[in-house]
ZADREN-155793 format. One line per field, with one value per residue (C-alpha): residue number from 0; residue in three letters; chain; x, y, z. Coordinates in steps of 0.2 Angstrom, whole numbers. Example, Ala and Ser with C-alpha at 12.3 -4.5 7.8 and 13.67 -1.06 7.14 Angstrom:
<pts>
num	[0;1]
residuo	[ALA;SER]
cadena	[A;A]
xx	[62;68]
yy	[-22;-5]
zz	[39;36]
</pts>
This chain:
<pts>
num	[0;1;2;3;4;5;6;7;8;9;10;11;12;13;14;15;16;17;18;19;20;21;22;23;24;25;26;27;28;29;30;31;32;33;34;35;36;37;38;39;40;41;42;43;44;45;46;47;48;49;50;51;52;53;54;55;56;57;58;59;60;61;62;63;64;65;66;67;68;69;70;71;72;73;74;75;76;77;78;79;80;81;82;83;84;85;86;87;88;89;90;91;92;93;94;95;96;97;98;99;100;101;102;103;104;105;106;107;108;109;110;111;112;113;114;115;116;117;118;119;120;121;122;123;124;125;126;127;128;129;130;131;132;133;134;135;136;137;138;139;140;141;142;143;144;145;146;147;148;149;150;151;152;153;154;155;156;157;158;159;160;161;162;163;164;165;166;167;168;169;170;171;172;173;174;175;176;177;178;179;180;181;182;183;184;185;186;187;188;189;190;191;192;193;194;195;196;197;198;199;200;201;202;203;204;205;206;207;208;209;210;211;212;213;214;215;216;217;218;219;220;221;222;223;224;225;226;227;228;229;230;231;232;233;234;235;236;237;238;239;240;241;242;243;244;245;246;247;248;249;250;251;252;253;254;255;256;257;258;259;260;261;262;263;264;265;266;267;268;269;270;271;272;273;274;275;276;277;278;279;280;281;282;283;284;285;286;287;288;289;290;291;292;293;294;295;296;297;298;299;300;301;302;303;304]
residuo	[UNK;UNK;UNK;UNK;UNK;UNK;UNK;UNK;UNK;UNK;UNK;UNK;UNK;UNK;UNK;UNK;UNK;UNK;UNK;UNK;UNK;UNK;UNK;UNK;UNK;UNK;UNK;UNK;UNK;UNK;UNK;UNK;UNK;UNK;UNK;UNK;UNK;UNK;UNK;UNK;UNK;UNK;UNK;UNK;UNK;UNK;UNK;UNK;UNK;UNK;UNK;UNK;UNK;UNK;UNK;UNK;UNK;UNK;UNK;UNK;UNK;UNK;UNK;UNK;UNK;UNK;UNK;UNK;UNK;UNK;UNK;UNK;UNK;UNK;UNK;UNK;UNK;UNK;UNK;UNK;UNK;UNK;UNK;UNK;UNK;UNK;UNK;UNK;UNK;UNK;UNK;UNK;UNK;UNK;UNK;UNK;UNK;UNK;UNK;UNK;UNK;UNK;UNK;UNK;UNK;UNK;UNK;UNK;UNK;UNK;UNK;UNK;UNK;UNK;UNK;UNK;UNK;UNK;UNK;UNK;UNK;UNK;UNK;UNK;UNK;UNK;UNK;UNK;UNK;UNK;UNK;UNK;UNK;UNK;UNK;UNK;UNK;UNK;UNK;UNK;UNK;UNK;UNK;UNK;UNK;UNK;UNK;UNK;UNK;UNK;UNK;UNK;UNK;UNK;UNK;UNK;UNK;UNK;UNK;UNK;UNK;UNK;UNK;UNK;UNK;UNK;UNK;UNK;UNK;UNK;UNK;UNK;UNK;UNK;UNK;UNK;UNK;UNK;UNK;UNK;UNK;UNK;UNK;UNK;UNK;UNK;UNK;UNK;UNK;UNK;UNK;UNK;UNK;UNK;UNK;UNK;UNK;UNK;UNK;UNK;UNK;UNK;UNK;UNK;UNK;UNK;UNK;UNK;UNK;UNK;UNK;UNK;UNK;UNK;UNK;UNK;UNK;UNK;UNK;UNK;UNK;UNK;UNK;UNK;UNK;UNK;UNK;UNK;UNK;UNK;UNK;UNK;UNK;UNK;UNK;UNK;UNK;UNK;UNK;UNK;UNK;UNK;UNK;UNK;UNK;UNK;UNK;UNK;UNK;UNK;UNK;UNK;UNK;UNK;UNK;UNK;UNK;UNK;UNK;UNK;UNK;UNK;UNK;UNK;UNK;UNK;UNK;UNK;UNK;UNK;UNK;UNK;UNK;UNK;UNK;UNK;UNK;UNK;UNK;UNK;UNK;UNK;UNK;UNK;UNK;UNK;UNK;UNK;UNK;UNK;UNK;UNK;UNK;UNK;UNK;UNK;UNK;UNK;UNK;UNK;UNK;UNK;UNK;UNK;UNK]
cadena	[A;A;A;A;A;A;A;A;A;A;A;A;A;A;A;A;A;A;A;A;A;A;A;A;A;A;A;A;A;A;A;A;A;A;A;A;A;A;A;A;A;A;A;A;A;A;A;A;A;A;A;A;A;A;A;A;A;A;A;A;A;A;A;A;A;A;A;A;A;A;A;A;A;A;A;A;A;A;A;A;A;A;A;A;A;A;A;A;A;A;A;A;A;A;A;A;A;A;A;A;A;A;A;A;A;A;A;A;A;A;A;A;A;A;A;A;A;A;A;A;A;A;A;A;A;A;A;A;A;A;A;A;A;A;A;A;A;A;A;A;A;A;A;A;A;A;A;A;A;A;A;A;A;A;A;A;A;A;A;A;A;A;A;A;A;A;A;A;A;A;A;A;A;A;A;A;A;A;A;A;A;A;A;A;A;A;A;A;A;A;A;A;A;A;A;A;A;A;A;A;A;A;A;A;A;A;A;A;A;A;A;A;A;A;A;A;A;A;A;A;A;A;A;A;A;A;A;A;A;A;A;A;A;A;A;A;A;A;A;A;A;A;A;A;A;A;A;A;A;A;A;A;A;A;A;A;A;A;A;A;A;A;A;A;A;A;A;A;A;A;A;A;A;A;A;A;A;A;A;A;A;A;A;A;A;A;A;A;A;A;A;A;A;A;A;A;A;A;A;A;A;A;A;A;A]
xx	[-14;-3;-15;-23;-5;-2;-17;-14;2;-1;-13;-2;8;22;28;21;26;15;22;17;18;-3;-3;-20;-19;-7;-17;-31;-22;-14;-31;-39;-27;-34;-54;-57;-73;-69;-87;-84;-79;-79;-66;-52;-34;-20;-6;8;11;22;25;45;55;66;54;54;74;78;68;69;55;53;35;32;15;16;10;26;28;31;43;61;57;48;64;75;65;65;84;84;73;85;100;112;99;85;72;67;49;38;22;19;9;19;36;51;49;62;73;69;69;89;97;94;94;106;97;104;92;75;62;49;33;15;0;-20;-31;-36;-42;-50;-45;-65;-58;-41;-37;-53;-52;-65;-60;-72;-65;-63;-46;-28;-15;3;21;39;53;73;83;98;92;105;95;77;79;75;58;52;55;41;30;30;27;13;4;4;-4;-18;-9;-6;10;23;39;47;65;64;49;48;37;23;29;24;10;2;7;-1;-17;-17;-14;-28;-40;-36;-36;-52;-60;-53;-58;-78;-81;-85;-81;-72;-87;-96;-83;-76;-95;-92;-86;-77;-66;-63;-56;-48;-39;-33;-23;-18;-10;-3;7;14;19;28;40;41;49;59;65;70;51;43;23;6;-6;-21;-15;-16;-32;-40;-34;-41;-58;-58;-56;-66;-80;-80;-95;-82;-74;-88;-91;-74;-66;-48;-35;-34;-54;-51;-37;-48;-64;-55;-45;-27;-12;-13;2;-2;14;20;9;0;16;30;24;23;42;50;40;46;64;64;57;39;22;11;-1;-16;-5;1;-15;-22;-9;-12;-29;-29;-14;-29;-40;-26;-20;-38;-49;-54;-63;-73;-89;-97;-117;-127;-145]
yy	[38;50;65;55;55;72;79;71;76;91;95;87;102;96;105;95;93;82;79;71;70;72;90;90;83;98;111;105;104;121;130;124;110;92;92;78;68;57;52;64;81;88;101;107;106;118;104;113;104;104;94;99;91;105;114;105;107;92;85;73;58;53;42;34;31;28;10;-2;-1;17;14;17;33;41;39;45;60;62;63;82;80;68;71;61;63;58;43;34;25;14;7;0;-12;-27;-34;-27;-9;-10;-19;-2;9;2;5;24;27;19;4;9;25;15;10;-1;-9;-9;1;-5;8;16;31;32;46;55;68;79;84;78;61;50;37;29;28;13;5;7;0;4;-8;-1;-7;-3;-13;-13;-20;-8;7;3;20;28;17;18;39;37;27;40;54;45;38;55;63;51;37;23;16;2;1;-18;-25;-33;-28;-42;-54;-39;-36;-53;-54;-42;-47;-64;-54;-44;-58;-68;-53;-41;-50;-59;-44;-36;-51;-53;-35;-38;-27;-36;-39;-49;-60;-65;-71;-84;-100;-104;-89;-92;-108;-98;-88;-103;-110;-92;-86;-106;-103;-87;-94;-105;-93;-83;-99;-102;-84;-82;-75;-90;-83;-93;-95;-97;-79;-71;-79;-73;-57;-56;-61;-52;-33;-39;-45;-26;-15;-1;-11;-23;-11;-7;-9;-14;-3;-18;-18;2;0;-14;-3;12;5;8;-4;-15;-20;-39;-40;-33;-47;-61;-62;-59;-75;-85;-78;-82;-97;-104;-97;-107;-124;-122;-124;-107;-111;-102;-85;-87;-90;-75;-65;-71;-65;-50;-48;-53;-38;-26;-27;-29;-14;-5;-23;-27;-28;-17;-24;-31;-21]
zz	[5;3;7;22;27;24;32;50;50;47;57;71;70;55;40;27;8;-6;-22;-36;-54;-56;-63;-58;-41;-38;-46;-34;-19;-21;-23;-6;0;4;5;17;21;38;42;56;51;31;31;20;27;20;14;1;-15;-29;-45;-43;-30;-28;-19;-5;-1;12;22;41;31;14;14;-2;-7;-26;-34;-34;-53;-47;-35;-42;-54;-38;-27;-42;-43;-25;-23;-23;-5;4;16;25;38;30;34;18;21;12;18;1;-3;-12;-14;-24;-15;-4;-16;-28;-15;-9;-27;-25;-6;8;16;33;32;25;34;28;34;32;37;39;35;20;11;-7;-19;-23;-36;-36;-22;-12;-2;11;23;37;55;58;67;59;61;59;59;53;55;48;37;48;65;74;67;77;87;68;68;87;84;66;75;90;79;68;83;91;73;76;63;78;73;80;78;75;76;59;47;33;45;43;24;20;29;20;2;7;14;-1;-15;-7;-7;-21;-36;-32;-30;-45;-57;-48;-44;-26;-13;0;11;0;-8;8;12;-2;2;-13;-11;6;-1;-14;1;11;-6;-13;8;8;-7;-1;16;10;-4;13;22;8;8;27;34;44;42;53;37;50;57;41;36;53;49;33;36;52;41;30;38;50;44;39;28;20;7;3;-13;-15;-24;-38;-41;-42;-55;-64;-63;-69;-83;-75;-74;-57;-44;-49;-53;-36;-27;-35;-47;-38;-26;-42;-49;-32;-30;-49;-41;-26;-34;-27;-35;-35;-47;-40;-37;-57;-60;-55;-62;-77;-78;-70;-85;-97;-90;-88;-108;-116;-108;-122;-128;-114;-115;-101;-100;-112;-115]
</pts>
């Protein structure tokens, strides 16, 4: 995400930086910068990249795209980057970002949200995304800095990233953990693109008690959420010919062998849930097997002959 980031703003116009910790990412993208493959246009886009923060120097916005586990060593290496005039983004999937993101950068300088649309990794430094609609919504922590987020969301909606700026962003935050519980680790444990699980009817009953149990640690937490909205939204994407055949970061993670952000969605609802006094058991569930999968990948059996 960070590349398809990158590459609209750059071609917008803006000095782009993309730093990572892959050594071969980099190695990639400072050979021919970011190949892309939009369904439109294959082309490579000149994007500099380091592995060393202190290449950058200081910079107006700080957009974290990293996997939650990732969150808080990605801003502590980040430091060397950020001023007392810097913006500190995440559009992060999950919850606990912000909270990472707030014990090494002022919360009166973050802005958080999240963002519909998506971009899958092909091979270093080479990434493919479908047109198809996106959507955008930031807001600050401290309401009395909006002004911060209406400016990002101008400038991203101007390179081509529609963007919209909100007083308080956790309504949109939560939203989308519950979305993302209810799809991603279904899809991780059957293998389905998104498309054809959310045909199933007993995952569409899965969704309505998996986005129930979310809506209500959300009450519980402050963040009144409409279930029916976020179920409408989810089979809405889903349903959408760019995105039937989409696979979900989880099912990626599961597919290749890497450690998921379960414990960023599926089982923070449940932790917060056990906090609050309020039964999750189909969100512990989940984590619990998508746990399972994660820890035992070198003993699954792949296909029988």
């Amino acid at each position: 995400m960070g590349c398809r980031f990158g590459v609209h703003l750059a071609e917008a116009g803006h000095e782009v930086w993309l730093v990572d910790v892959w050594e071969e990412q980099i190695a990639a993208l400072r050979r021919h910068g970011v190949w892309v493959d939009d369904g439109v246009r294959p082309r490579f886009v000149p994007v500099p990249a380091t592995l060393d923060p202190k290449d950058v120097g200081l910079v107006d916005y700080l957009l974290i795209f990293t996997k939650a586990n990732h969150t808080r060593s990605a801003a502590q290496s980040a430091v060397p980057m950020v001023g007392p005039d810097t913006w500190v983004v995440t559009l992060q999937n999950g919850l606990g970002n912000v909270e990472a993101l707030a014990e090494v950068f002022e919360p009166d300088r973050i802005l958080a949200g999240v963002c519909f649309l998506w971009s899958d990794l092909v091979a270093p430094g080479r990434i493919r995304w479908t047109p198809h609609p996106a959507e955008i919504l930031l807001g600050p922590l401290a309401p009395h800095r909006f002004a911060g987020a209406r400016q990002l969301a101008t400038l991203l909606t101007q390179a081509g990233l529609p963007a919209q700026a909100l007083p308080d962003p956790w309504e949109a935050i939560w939203s989308k953990v519950a979305f993302n519980a209810a799809a991603n680790a279904l899809s991780a444990i059957t293998r389905l693109p998104v498309g054809p699980l959310v045909a199933q009817p007993a995952a569409r009953e899965l969704f309505e008690r998996i986005v129930a149990e979310a809506v209500a640690v959300a009450a519980a937490e402050g963040v009144p959420l409409d279930a029916q909205k976020v179920l409408d939204t989810l089979l809405r994407r889903h349903q959408s010919p760019q995105e039937r055949t989409h696979l979900p970061s989880m099912l990626q993670d599961v597919l290749r062998r890497r450690p998921t952000e379960i414990a960023f969605l599926n089982g923070e609802i449940a932790r917060r849930a056990e906090r609050h006094g309020i039964p999750a058991p189909c969100n512990a569930l989940l984590t619990r097997i998508v746990e399972i999968l994660e820890r035992t990948y070198p003993h699954q059996v792949q296909q029988l002959d």
